[in-house]
C-alpha positions as CSV (number, residue, x, y, z in Angstrom):
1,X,-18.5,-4.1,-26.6
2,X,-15.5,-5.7,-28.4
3,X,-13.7,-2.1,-28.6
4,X,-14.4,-1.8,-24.9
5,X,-12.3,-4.9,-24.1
6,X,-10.0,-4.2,-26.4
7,X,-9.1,-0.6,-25.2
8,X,-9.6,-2.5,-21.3
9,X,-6.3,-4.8,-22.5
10,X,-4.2,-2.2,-23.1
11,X,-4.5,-0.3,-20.2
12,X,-4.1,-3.8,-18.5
13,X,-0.9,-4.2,-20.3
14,X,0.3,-0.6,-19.8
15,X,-0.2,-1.3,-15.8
16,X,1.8,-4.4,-15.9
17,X,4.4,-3.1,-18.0
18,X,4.7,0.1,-16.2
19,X,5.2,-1.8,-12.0
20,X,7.6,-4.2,-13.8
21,X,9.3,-0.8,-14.7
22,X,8.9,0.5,-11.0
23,X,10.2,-2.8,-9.8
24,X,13.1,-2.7,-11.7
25,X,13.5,0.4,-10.8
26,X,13.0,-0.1,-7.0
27,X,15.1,-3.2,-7.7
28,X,18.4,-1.2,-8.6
29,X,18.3,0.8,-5.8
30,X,17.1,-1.6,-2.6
31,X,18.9,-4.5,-4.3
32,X,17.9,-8.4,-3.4
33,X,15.9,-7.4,0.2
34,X,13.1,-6.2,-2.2
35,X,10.4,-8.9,-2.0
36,X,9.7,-10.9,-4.9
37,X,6.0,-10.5,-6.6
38,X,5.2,-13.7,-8.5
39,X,2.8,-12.0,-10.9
40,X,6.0,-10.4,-12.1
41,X,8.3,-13.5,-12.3
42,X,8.7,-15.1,-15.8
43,X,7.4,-18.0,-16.2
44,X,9.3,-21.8,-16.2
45,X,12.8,-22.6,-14.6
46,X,16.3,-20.7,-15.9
47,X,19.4,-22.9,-15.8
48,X,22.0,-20.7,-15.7
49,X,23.8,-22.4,-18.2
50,X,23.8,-25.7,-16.2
């Protein structure tokens, strides 16, 4: 069952890391009108430097 989950994760992590790709991607072209998706923000606040 363990294996099961296991190999689950990665194809969990694959999908993620894959429509970040795609968003980035997406991102380049459209610009800043592309809608944000909060499961792909980071998480906590950057300063900028501030």
């Amino acid at each position: 069952v363990q294996k099961l989950w296991d190999k689950r994760e990665t194809q969990l992590k694959r999908v993620l890391k894959n429509t970040a790709g795609m968003y980035g991607d997406l991102e380049g072209i459209i610009g800043s009108t592309l809608p944000k998706i909060e499961a792909l923000e980071l998480e906590g606040e950057i300063n900028d430097g501030e």
